[in-house]
KOLDREN-646696 format. One record per atom (N, C-alpha, C, O): y, z, x. Coordinates in pm, whole numbers, plus 50000, padded with zeros to 5 digits. Atoms other than C-alpha are relative to their C-alpha. Example, Ala and Ser with C-alpha at 12.3 -4.5 7.8 and 13.67 -1.06 7.14 Angstrom:
2
498815000050089
495505078051230
501205000050090
501185006650194
498814999449918
498945071451367
501095007349923
502205009049974
end
This chain:
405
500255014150031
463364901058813
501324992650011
502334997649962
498585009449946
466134873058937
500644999449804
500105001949696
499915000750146
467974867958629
499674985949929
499264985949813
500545010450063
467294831258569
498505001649982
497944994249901
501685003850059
463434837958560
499855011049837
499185008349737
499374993150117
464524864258295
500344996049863
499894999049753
500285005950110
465914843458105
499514983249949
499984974849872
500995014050065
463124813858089
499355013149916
498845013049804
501764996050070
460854839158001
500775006349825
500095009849729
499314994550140
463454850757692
500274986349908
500014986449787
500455011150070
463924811957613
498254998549966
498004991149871
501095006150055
460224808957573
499485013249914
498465015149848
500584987750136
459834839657370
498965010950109
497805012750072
501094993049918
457984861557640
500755007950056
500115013950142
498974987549995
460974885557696
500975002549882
501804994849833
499154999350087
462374906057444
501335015650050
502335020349995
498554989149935
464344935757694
500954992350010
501034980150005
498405002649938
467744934857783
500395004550108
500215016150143
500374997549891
468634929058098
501015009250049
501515015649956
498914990449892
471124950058347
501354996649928
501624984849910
498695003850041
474424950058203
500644997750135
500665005350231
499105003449895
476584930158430
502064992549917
502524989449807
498495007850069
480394915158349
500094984950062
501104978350039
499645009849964
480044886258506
498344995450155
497855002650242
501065002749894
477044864958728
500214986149951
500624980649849
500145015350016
476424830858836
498894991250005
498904987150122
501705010549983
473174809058830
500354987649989
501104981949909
500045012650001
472754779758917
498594992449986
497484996950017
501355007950012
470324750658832
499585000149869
498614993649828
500725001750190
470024757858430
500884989449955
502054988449993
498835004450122
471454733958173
500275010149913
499895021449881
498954992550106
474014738657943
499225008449884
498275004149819
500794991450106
472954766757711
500895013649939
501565020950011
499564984950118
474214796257459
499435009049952
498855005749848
501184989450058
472344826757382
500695009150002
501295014350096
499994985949999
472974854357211
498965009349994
498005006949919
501184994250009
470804882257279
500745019649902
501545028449931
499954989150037
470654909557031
501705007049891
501905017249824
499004999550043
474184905156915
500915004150047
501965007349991
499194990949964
475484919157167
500764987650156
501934984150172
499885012649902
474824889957529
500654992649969
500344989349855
499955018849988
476514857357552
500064994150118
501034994350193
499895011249874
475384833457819
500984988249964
501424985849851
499085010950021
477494805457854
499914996050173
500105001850280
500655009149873
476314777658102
501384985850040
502354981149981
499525017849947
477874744758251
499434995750122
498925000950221
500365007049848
477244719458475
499725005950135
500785007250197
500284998049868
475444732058821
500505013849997
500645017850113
499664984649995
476724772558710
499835004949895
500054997449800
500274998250138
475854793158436
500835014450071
500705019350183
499514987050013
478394826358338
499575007749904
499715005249784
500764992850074
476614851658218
501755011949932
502485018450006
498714988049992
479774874258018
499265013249884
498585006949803
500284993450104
478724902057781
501515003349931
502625003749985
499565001750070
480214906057485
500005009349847
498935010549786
500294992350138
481104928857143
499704992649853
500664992849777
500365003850147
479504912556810
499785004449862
498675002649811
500594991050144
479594931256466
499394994450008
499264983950070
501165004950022
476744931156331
500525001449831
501275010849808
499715007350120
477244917855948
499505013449888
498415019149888
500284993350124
477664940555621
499054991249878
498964978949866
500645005450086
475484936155338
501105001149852
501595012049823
498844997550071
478084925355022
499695008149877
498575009249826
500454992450177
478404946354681
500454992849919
501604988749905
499965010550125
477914926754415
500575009949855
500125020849821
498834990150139
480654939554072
499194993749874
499334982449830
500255005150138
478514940453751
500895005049898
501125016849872
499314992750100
480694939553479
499345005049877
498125003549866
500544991650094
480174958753168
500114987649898
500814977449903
500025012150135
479224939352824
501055002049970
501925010549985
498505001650095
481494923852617
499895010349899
498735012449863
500354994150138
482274949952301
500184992449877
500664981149877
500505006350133
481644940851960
500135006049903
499325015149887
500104991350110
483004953051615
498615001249917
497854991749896
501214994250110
480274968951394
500994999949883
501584989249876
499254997550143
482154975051095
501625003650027
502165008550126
498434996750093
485884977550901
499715005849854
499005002849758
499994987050129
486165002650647
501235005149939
501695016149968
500585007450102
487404991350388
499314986650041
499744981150143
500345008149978
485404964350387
500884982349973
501904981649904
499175009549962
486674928150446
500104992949820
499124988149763
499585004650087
488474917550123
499475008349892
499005002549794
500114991750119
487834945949899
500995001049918
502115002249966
498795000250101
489874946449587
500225015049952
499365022350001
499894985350008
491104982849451
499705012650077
499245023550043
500234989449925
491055000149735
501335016049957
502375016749892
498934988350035
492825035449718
500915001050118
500245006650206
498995000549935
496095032949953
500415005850085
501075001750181
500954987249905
495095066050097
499365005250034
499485017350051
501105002149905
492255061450255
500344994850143
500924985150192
500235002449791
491885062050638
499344985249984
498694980149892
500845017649941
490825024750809
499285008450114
499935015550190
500615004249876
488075027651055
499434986150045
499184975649987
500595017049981
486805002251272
498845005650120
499175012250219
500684991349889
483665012651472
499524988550083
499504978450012
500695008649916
482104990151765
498965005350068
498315015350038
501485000749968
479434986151978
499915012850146
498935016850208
500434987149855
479955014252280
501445005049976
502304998049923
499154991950016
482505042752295
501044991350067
500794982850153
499015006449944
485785030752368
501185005750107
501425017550083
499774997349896
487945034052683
501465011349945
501995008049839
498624988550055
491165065152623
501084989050025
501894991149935
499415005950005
493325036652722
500064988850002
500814981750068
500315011750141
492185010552500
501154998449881
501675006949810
498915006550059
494604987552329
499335006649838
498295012849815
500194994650178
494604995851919
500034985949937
500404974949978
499645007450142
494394979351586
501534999149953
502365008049973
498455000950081
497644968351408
499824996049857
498804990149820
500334996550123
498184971151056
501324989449899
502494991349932
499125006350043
500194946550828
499825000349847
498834996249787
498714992849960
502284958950666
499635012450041
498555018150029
500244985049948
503004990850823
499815009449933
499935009649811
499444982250079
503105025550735
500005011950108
499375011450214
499944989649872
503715055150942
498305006549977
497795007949866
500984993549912
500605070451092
499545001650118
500315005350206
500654996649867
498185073251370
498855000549980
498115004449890
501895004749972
495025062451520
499925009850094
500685015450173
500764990149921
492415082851643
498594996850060
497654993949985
501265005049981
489605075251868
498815010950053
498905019950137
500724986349959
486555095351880
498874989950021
498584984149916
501365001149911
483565081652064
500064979850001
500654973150086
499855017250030
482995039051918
500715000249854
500364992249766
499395001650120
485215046151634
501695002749993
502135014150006
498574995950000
489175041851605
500605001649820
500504993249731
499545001050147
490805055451272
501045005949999
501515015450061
498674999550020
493685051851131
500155006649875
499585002049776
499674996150074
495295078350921
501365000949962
502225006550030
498114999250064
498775073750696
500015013149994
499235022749998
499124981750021
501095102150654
499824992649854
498764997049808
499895002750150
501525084150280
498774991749974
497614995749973
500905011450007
499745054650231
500934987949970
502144985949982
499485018150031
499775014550112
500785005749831
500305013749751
499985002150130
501565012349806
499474990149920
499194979649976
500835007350075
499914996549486
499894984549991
500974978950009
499895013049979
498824959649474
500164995150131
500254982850128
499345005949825
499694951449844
498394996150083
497295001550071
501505011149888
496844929950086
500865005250123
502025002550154
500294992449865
496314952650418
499514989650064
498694982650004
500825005649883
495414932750748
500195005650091
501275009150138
500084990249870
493974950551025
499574985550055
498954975650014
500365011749902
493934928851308
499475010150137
499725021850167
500654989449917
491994939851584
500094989750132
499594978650112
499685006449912
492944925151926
498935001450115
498205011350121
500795002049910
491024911352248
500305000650122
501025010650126
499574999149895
491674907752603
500445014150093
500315026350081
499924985349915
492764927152876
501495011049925
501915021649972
498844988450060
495834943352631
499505008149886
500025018549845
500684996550157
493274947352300
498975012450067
499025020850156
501424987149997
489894967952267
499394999650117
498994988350145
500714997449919
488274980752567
499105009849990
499125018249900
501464992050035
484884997952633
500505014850086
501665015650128
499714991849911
484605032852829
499444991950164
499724992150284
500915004249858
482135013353035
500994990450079
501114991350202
499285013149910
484414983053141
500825011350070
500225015550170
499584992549915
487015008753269
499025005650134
499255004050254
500544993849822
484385027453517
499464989050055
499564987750177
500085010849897
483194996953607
501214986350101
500944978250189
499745012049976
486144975153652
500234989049996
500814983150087
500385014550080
485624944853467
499395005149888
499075016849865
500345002650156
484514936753128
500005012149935
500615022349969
499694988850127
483894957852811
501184996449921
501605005549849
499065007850089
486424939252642
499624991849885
498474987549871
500275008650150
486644920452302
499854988550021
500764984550094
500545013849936
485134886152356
501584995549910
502594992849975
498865008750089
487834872652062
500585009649918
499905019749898
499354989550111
490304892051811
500224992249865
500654980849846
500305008350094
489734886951485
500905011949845
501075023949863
499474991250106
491524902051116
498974998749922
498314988449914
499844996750114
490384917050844
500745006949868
501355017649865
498544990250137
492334924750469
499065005049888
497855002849883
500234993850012
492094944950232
500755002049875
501955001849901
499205000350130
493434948249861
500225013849948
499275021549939
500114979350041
494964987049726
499824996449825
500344986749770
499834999850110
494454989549401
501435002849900
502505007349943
498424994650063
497134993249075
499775015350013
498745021950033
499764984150013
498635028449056
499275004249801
499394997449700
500734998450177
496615044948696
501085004949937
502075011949956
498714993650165
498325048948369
500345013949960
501365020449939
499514987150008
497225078348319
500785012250065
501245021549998
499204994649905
498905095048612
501804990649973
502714995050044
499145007150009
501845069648504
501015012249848
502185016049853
500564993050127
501495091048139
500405014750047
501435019750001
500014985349954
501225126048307
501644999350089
502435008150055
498594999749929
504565119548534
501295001149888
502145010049893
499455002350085
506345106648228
500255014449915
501345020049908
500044987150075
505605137448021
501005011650091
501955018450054
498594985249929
507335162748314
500724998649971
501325007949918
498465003749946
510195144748346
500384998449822
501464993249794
499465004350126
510445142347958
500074989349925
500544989449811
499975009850070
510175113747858
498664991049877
498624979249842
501085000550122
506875115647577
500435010149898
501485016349914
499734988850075
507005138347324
498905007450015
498865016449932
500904994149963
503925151247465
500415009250144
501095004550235
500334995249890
503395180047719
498744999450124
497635002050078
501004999249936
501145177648030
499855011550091
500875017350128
499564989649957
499765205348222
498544996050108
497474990250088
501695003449878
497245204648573
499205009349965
499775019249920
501504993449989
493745220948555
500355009550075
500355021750059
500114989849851
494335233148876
501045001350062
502065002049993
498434998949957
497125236549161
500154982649998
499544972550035
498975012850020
499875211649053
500234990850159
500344995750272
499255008349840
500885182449338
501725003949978
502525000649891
498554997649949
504145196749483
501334986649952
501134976450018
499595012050041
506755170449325
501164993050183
501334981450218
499465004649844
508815168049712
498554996250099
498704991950213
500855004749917
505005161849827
499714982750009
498704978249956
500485015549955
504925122749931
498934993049973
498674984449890
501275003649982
501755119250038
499235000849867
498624991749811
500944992750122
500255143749735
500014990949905
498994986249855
499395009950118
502065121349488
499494985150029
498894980449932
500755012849948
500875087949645
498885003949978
498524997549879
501524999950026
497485098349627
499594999049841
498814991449782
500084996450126
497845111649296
499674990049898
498784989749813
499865008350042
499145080849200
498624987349949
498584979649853
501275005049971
495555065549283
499075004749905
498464997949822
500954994350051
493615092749163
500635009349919
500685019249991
499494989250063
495255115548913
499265010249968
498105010649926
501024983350007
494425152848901
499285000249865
499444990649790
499704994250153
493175169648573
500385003349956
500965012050022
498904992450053
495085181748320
499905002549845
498795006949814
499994998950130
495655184047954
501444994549936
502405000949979
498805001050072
498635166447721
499585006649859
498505005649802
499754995250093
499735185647442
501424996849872
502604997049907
498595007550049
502215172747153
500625012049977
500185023349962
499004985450064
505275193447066
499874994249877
499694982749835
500005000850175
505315200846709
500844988549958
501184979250032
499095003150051
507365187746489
500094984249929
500804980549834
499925017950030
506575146546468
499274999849889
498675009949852
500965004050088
504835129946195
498624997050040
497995000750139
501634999149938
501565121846217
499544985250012
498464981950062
499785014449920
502555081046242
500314999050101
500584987350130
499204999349907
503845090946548
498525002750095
498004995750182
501634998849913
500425104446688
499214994450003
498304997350080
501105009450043
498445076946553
500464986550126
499684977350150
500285010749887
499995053846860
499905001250131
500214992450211
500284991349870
498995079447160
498914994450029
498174992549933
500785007049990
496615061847341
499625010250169
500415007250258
499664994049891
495695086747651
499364988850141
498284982950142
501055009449887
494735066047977
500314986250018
500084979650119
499955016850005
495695031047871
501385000349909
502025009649860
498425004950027
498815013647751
500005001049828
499104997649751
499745000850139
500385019647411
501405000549981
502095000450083
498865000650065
503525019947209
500855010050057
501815007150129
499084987549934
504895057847291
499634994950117
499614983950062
499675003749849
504555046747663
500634987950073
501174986150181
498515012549931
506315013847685
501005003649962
501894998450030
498934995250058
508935031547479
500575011850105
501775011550130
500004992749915
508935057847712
500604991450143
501754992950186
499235009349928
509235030547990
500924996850008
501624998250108
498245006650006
512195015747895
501175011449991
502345012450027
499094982049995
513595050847845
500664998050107
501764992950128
499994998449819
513245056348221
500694989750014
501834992050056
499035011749896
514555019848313
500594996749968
500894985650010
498355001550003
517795022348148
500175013750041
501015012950131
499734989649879
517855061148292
500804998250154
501855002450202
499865001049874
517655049648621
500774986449991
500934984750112
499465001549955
519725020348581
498884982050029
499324972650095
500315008949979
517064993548571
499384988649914
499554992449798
500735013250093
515254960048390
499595005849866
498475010649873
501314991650143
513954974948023
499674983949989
500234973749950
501675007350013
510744955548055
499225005249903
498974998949800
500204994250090
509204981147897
498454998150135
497495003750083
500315005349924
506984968848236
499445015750153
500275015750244
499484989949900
506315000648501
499254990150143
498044992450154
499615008049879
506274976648827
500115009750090
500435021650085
499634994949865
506284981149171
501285015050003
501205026550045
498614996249971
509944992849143
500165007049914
501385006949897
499774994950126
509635015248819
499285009150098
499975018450139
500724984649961
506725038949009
500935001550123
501255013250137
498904992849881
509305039049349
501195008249951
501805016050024
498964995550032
511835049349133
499635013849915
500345023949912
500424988850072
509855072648912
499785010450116
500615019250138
500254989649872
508195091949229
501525007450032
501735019250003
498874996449954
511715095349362
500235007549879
499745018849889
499394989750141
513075111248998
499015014250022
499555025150046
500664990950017
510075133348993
500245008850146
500105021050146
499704988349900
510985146249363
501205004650011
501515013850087
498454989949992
514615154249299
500335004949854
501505006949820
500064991350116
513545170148929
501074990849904
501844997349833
499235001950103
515455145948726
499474990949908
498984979649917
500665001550163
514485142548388
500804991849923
501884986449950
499205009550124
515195124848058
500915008149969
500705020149949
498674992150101
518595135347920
500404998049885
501245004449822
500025002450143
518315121347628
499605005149933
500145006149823
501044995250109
515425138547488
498894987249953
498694976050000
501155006550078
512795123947290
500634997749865
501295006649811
499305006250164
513945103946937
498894992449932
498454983450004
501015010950065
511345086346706
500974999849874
501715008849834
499145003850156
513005072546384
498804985749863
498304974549880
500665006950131
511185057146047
501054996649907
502055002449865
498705003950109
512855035745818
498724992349886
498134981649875
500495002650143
511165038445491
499984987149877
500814991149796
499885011750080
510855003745250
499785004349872
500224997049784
500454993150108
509565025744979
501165004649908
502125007249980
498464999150077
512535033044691
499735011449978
498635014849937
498515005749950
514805047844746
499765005150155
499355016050195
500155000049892
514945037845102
500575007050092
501795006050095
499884988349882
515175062945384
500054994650114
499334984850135
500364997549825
515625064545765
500215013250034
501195019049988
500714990649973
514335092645900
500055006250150
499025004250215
499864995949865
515355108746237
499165011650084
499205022950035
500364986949982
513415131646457
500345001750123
500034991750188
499634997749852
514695144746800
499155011850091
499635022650057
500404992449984
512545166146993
499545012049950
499925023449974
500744992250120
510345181346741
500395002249879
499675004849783
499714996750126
512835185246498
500634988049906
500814977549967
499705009750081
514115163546190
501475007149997
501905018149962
498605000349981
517705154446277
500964995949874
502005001349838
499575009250090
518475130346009
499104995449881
497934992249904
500605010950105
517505114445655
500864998249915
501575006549859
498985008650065
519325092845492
500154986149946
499884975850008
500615012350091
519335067545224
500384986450113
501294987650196
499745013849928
519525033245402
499124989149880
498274990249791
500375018850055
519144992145295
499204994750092
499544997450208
500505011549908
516874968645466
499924986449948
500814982249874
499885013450056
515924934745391
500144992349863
499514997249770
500425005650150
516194913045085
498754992650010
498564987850122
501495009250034
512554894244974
500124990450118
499534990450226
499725006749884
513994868545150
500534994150094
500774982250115
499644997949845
515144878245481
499145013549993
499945019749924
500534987850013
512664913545483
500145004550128
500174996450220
500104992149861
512804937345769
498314998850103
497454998150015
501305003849994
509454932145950
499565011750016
500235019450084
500614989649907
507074959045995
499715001350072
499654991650149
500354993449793
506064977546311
500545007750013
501145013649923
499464989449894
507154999146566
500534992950118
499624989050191
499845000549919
509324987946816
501445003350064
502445001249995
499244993549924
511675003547105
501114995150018
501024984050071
498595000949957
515535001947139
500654995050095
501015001650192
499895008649882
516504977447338
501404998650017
501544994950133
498685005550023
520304971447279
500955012949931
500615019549833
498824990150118
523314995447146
501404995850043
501784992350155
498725005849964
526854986747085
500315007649909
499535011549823
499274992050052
529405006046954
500684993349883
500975001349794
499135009050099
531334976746711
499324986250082
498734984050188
500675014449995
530324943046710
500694990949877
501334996049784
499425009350080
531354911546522
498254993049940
497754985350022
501365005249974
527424901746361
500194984549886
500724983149776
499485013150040
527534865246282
498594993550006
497764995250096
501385008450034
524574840446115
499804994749903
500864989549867
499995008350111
523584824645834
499395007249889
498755017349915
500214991850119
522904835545463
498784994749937
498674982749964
500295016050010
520314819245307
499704994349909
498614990149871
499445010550078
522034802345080
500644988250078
501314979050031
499405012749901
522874780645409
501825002050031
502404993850101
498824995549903
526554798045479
499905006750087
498795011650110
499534993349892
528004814445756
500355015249969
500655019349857
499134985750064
529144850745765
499935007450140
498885007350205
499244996249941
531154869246016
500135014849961
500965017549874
499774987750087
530734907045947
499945015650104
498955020250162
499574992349944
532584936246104
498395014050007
497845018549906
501404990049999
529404961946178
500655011950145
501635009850217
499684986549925
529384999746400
499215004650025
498325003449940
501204992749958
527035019846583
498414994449957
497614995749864
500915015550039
524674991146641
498765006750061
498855013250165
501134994049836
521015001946792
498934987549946
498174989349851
501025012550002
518974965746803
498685006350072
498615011150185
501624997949987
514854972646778
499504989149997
498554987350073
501125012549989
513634939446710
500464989249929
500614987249809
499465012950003
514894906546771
502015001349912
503055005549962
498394997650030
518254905246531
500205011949913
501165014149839
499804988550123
517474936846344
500465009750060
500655009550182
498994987349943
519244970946375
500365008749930
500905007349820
499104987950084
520275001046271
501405000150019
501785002150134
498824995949982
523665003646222
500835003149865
500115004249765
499064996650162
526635011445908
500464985749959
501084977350025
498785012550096
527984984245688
500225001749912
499245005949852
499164995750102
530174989345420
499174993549875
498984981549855
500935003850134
527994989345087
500775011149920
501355021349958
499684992050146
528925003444745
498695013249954
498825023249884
501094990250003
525305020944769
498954998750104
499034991150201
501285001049902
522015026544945
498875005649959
498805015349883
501434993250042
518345031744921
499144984049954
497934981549956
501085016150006
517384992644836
500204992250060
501194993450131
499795014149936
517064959244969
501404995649965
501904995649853
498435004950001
520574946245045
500454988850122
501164978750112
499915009449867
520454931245416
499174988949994
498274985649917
500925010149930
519384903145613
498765004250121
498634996750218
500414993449930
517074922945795
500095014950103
499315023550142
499024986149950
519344949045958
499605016449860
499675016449737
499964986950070
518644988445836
501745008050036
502405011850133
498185001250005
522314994245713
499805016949925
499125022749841
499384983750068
523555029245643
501445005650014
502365000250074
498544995650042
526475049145559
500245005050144
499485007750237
499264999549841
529025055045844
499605012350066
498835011050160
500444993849966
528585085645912
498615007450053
498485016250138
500935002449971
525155083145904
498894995650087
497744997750126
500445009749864
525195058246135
500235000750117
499494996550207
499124991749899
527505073546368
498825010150081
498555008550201
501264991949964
524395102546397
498454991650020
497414996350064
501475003849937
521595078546440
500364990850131
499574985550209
499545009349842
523465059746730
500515011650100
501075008850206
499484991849905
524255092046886
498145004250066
497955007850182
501404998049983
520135096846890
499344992850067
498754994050174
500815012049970
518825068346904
500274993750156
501384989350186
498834998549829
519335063447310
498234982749994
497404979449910
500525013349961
517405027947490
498205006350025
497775014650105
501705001550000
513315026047429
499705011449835
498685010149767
500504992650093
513315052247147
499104986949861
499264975349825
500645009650126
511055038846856
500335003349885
500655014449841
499374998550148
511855027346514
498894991149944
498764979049961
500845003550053
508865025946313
500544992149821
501254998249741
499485006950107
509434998946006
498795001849867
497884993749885
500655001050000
507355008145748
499984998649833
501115001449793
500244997950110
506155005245353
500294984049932
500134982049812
end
């Protein structure tokens, strides 16, 4: 078939072969025209000649369309968001909505602490080597984008699986307990009580053990050493705050060198922990002292179980009286000048020695009297020098001086 009748009959749809491969032919008599046939022909016509050229045409890919993976989504924080008394050593998890990618951005933790996160399937958790210390507000912040949380899925796909937004949650530790405050105190000496564990003891160089402890204290048993009165046992309070344990307190924080608050603070359990891991104890001992109002008036020494001292002493006159109570040793001076008013409304200026101030301007110490055993002072429990000399060698900072009768 000529090739122009060829291709009318392929313009009108009534040929669909292909004709003779040629590189080149000329016809004349068609208009201008373009046809590809098959993807492969191209005619190409002009004026009064048509060039037939063949020609190579890909033929067109079909495109792949990239689904990305969902966004992920926290499920839970553990502790929960603004919990108060949490325990300090407890793990944080944070679980979401599909397993997460091995090199997936992390949580950050404010303030720090040494540990390490661990991710096992849609859950990353974070475990301290120690923990939070007491009182302190935890924020886990949990980050987004392409540096934060990623899915497993977004990785094999490519795209998404990422944290739409990053968002914090905090987190409150609880105080450290008394009674574990109580049980520390006792090792190191400073109750007149013994404590002893149930079970195996926390290692005192253990960190962690001791931080926890601090939280949750083991079981155990306190036991008194002999020897005290039995006013002395009547202000043991086990578990909760009392007299022998702020006295005890202040012990420790002129020991170490710090505030007598009488207060155990932040900075009293960092400092205690530390004592208890390099074994250093009270050196003082244990001292309770009674100063008798009853005639003829006594003070009464006891030092680690045993009765050190008794000895007539003065306290107040009617009126100026010593006050009663019990309270802890806050002050000692070796000589002093004690200066105030009488009250008859003079002044007085009066050479005093082996001073130990309990409460407010009162004190044990010596002043030169003709006798002893009654009311004579302005409040001050006054005794003979020597006397006094031995209850200021005892009497060390927090010991108690019960006022009583």
């Amino acid at each position: 078939m000529p090739y122009s009748d060829w291709f009318r009959r392929v313009a009108s749809g009534r040929e669909t072969g292909r004709p003779r491969a040629r590189k080149s032919m000329l016809i004349t008599g068609i208009s201008a025209a373009v046809v590809v046939i098959a993807g492969v022909a191209v005619l190409l016509v002009g004026p009064g000649k048509t060039t037939l050229r063949t020609t190579s045409v890909a033929a067109s890919r079909p495109m792949h369309t990239v689904h990305p993976a969902p966004a992920l989504q926290v499920r839970s924080v553990t502790p929960g968001s603004n919990s108060p008394g949490v325990n300090g050593t407890s793990s944080i998890e944070v679980g979401f909505s599909a397993p997460l990618a091995a090199d997936s951005g992390l949580p950050t933790l404010s303030p720090s602490v040494a540990g390490s996160w661990r991710v096992d399937g849609s859950t990353a958790t974070f475990t301290p080597v120690a923990g939070f210390p007491e009182d302190t507000t935890v924020t886990v912040t949990i980050p987004a984008g392409s540096a934060g949380m990623r899915s497993a899925a977004g990785t094999k796909a490519g795209a998404g699986g990422y944290l739409a937004s990053g968002f914090t949650r905090s987190f409150t530790t609880a105080s450290y307990s008394t009674l574990r405050l109580e049980q520390l105190l006792a090792q190191l000496g400073y109750l007149p009580l013994t404590w002893t564990a149930s079970g195996t003891p926390v290692q005192p160089s253990d960190t962690a053990g001791q931080l926890a402890a601090a939280y949750t204290p083991p079981a155990g048993n306190f036991s008194w050493q002999s020897g005290y009165p039995s006013v002395l046992t009547s202000f043991w309070s086990e578990g909760t705050n009392n007299l022998i344990l702020t006295g005890a307190v202040r012990a420790f924080q002129s020991e170490e060198g710090l505030t007598m608050d009488g207060v155990a603070g932040p900075t009293v359990w960092s400092e205690l922990l530390k004592a208890v891991a390099a074994g250093h104890g009270n050196g003082n001992g244990y001292t309770y002292a009674v100063a008798s109002k009853a005639l003829p008036e006594t003070l009464t020494i006891w030092h680690d179980g045993r009765e050190v001292l008794s000895t007539p002493a003065n306290t107040g006159i009617p009126v100026a009286p010593t006050v009663d109570g019990t309270f802890p040793v806050y002050e000692k001076l070796t000589y002093q000048i004690m200066q105030g008013t009488n009250p008859d409304g003079s002044t007085y200026a009066d050479p005093v020695s082996w001073v130990s101030y309990f409460n407010g301007g009162d004190a044990v110490h010596y002043f030169d009297r003709g006798s002893y055993g009654w009311p004579q002072s302005l409040g001050c429990v006054e005794l003979p020098e020597s006397s006094a000399e031995t209850a200021y060698r005892y009497l060390s900072y927090g010991s108690l001086v019960t006022v009583t009768g």
